[in-house]
C-alpha positions as CSV (number, residue, x, y, z in Angstrom):
1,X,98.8,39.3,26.2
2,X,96.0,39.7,24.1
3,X,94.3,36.6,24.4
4,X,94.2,37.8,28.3
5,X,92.8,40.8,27.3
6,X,90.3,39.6,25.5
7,X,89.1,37.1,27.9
8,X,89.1,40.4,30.1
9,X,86.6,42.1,27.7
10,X,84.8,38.7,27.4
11,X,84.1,38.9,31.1
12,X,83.8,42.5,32.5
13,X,83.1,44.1,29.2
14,X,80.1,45.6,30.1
15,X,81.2,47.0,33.1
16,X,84.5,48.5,31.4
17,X,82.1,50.8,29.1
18,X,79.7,51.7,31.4
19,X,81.6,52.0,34.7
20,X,79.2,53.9,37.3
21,X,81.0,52.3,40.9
22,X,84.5,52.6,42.5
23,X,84.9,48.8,41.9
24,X,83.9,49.2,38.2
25,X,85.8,52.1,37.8
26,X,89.0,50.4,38.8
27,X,88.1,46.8,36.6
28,X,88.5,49.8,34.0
29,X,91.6,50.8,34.8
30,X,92.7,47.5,35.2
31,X,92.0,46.6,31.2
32,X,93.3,50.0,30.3
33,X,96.6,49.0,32.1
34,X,96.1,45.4,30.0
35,X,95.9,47.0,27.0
36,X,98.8,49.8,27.3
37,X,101.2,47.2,28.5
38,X,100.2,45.0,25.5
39,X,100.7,47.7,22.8
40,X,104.1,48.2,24.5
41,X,105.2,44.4,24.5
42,X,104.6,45.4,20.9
43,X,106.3,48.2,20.3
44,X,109.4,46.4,21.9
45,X,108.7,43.3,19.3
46,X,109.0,45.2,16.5
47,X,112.0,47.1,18.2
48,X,114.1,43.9,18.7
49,X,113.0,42.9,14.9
50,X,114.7,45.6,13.5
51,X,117.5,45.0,15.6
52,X,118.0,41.9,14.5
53,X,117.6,42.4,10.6
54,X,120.2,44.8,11.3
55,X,122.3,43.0,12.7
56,X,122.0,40.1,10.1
57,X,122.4,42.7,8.0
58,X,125.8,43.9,9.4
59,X,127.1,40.2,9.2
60,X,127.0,40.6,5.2
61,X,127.1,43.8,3.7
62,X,130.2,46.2,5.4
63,X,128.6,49.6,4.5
64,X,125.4,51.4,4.1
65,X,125.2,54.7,2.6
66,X,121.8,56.4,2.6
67,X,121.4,60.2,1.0
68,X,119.3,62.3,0.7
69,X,118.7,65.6,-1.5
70,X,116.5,68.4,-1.8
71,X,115.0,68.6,-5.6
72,X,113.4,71.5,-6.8
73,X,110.3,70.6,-7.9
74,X,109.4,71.4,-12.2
75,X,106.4,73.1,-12.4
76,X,104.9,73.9,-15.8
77,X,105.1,77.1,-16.1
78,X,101.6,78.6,-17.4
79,X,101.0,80.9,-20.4
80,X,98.0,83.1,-19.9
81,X,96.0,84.3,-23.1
82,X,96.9,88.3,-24.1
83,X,94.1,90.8,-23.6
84,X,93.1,92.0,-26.5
């Protein structure tokens, strides 16, 4: 998807920045369109990855236990000097 957007850019490039007519304007939207549905295929690519280490993952190890705990954080506390 990217290689399609880039020979998009290649192309109309200089229409897509500088758009001033209707036809320009949608050539714009077009590549905008391009680009969204490419950064979705994406985000569904690293979806299904996950899914699948996980489900690798499931194959070997039975449980999973993941906790998590406030700390109170120790601070130093600071002496001031005495007025004298």
């Amino acid at each position: 998807m990217e290689l399609v957007s880039g020979f998009y850019v290649y192309h109309y490039g200089r229409l897509i920045w500088g758009a001033t007519s209707t036809k320009q304007t949608i050539q714009a939207i077009g590549y905008m369109l391009m680009s969204s549905l490419e950064e979705c295929l994406e985000m569904v690519g690293v979806v299904l990855f996950i899914y699948a280490v996980m489900s690798y993952m499931s194959s070997y190890v039975k449980e999973v236990q993941i906790r998590i705990e406030e700390e109170t954080p120790t601070v130093p506390l600071m002496k001031y000097p005495e007025k004298v």
